[in-house]
N, C-alpha and C positions, 0 to 999 in steps of 0.2 A: 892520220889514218894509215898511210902506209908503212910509217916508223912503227905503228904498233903491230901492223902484222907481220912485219919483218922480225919485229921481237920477240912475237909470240910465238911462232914457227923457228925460230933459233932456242928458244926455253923448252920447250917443246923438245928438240932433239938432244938439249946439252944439260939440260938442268929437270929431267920429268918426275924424279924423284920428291922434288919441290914444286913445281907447276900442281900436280895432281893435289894432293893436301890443300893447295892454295885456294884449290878453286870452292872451298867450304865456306870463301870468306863475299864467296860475288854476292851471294843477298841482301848484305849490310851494303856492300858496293854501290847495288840497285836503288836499295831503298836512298841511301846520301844523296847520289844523283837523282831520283826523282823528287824529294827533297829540296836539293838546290832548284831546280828548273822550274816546280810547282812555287818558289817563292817568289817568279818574275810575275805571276799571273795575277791581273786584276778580278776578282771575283766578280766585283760590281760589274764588270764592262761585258763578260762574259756570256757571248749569247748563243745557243747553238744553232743556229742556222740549217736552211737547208741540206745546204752544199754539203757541212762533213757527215751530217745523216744518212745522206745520198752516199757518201763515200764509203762510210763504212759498212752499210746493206752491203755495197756491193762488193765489195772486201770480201767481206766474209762468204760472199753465195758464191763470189768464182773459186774462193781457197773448197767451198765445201763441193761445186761441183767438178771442178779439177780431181779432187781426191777420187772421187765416183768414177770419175772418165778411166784412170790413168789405174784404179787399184788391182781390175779384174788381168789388165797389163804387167804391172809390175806395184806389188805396196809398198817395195821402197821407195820407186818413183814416185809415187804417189804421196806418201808420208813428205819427201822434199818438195814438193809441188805447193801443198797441206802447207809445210812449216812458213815457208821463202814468202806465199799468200796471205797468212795469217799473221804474220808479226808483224807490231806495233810499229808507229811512225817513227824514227830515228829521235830525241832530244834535241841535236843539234839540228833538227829540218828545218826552224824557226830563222838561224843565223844564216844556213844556206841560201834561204830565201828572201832573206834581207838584201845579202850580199848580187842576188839575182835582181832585186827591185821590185820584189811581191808584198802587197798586204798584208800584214801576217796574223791580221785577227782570227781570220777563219781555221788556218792553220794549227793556230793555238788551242781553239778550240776544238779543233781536231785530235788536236793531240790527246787535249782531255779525254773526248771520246774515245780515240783509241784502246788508253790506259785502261778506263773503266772500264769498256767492253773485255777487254782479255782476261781480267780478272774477273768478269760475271760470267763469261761465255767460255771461258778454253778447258773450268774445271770439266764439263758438259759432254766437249769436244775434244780433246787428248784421251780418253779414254776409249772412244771409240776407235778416233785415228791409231792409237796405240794397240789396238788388240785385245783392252779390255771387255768383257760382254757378260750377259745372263746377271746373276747375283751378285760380283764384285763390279759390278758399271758405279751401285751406287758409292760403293763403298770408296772407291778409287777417286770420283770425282770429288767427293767430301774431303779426301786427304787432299788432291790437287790445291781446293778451295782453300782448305787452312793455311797451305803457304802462300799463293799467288794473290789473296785478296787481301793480307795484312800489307803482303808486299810491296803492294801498287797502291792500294787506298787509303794505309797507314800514314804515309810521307804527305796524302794530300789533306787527310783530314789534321795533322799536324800545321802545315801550311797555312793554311785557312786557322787556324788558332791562334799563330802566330802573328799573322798579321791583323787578327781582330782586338788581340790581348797581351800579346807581348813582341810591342813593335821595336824593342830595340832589338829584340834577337831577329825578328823578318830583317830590317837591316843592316845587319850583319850578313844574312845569307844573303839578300840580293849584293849586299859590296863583295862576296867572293861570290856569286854566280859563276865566275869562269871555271872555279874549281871540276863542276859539274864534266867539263871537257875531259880532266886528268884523270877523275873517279871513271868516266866511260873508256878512256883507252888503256888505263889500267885492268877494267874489267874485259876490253876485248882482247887483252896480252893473253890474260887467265883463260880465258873462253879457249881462241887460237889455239893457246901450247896443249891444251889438252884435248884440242880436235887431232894435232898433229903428232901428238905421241900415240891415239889413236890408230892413226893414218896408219903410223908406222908402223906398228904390232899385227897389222892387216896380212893374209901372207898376196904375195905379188900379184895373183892370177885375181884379185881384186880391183889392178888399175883398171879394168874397164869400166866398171861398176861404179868406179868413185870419178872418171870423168861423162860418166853419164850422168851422173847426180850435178856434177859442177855445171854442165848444158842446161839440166832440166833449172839448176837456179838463175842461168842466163836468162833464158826464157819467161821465166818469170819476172826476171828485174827490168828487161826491155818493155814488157806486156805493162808490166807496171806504169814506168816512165811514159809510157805511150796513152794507156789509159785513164791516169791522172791527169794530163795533159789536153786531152778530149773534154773530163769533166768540166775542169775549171776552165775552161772555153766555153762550156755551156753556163755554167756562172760569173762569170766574166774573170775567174783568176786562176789564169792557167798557171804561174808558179807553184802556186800554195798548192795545185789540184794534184802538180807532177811531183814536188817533195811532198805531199802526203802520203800518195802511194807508194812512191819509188823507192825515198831514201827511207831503209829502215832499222829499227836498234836489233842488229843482230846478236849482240851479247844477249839480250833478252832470251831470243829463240834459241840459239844454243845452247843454250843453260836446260831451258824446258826441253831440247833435245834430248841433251844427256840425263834430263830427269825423268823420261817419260816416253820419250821414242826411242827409236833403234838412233843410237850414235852416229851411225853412219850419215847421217844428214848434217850432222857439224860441217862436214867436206862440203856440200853446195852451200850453206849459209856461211862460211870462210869465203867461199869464191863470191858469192853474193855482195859480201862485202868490198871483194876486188871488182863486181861488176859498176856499184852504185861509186864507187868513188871516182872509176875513169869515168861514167858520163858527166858525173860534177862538176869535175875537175875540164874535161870540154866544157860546160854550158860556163863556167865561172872565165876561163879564155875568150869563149868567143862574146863572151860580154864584157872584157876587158876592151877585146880588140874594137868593138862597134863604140 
């Protein structure tokens, strides 16, 4: 993770001419990687439980009441509040919390949920967030819906195909499973370089603005980690509670930034991703150390 933000923030300032273009290519990126990761899943085993039900309700009511709180404040804040809130669990949340000593069934199934929910729920809600209203709300959401729900549901109804009826190729994808890693930090290089050619084109009397935005994604990334953490305590699995909230795929969100919200929110889901990696990167130490 941080080799890719380092690279993406370097392509960004030295290659933007190429980064920008590039970034036409993150959907097929998307879809490979949920692809890959949808081929590890057991359908049969697959149960959805309370726990990520509970998680995701409440996912979604703090992303939509933060927005409420923060909009009359500031809508940019609020839109970073909105995005940081609302994006999907991370891919890799599974391996993190292997590597932490968590159950990962619930997780998984989390994830699922996740997925699905953003592709039923965000055509809905980025229009609103976004500024759309009156006559084009519906119109807006229906375009949302044609890309994000081939997006996300495409690669899973494929998955499930694959493994009912053509198990050599499921086999194949789970024996490269790891690919799924290269395709997401290829896709957050892409994402990065063109938050930070962004950045750059900004004029300067903007740095306040843009590390308020990086605060308000702290804030959220701790609230997360903190509240995940609570859940799965109430159901007995605080790992899978605090990686389902906390760690998340933020290539995803950026992407629907730049498609759909004001850009400027790439800057706190960049930092987002600097927030979720150093508490990892402690929780994965000091469970080394014990």
């Amino acid at each position: 993770m941080p080799v890719a933000l380092l690279i993406g923030i370097l392509s960004g300032v030295l290659i933007p001419e190429i980064i920008i273009p590039a970034n036409e290519s993150i959907p097929y990126f998307i879809a490979l990687m949920l692809l890959t990761t949808y081929s590890k899943l057991d359908f049969k085993e697959i149960k959805v439980s309370r726990m990520p039900v509970f998680m995701i309700v409440f996912q979604y009511a703090v992303a939509i009441l933060s927005y409420l709180a923060l909009y009359f404040w500031n809508p940019l804040f609020a839109q970073q509040a909105f995005i940081c809130l609302i994006c999907p669990v991370a891919t890799s949340a599974p391996v993190i919390a292997l590597m932490l000593g968590a159950n990962i069934a619930v997780l998984v199934s989390f994830t699922l949920v996740s997925y699905v929910a953003i592709a039923i729920l965000t055509p809905f809600l980025l229009p609103i967030v976004g500024g759309t209203q009156g006559i084009h709300f519906l119109a807006t959401s229906w375009m949302i819906a044609r890309q994000i729900i081939p997006l996300i549901l495409l690669p899973l109804i494929v998955a499930y195909l694959f493994k009912n009826y053509l198990p050599k190729a499921d086999s194949f994808l789970q024996k490269h499973h790891g690919i799924s890693f290269y395709l997401w930090s290829i896709t957050l290089v892409l994402v990065i370089g063109k938050a930070t050619t962004f950045v750059l084109a900004q004029p300067s009397d903007m740095i306040p603005v843009e590390i308020g935005l990086a605060a308000i994604s702290l804030v959220a990334c701790v609230f997360q980690f903190v509240a995940g953490h609570a859940i799965g305590a109430r159901f007995g699995n605080k790992v899978a509670g605090t990686q389902g909230l906390g760690q998340k795929n933020t290539a995803i969100a950026m992407w629907l930034a730049f498609e759909y919200l004001n850009p400027l929110v790439s800057v706190g889901l960049a930092a987002y991703s600097v927030w979720q990696n150093i508490i990892n990167s402690t929780q994965i130490y000091l469970k080394g150390r014990s």
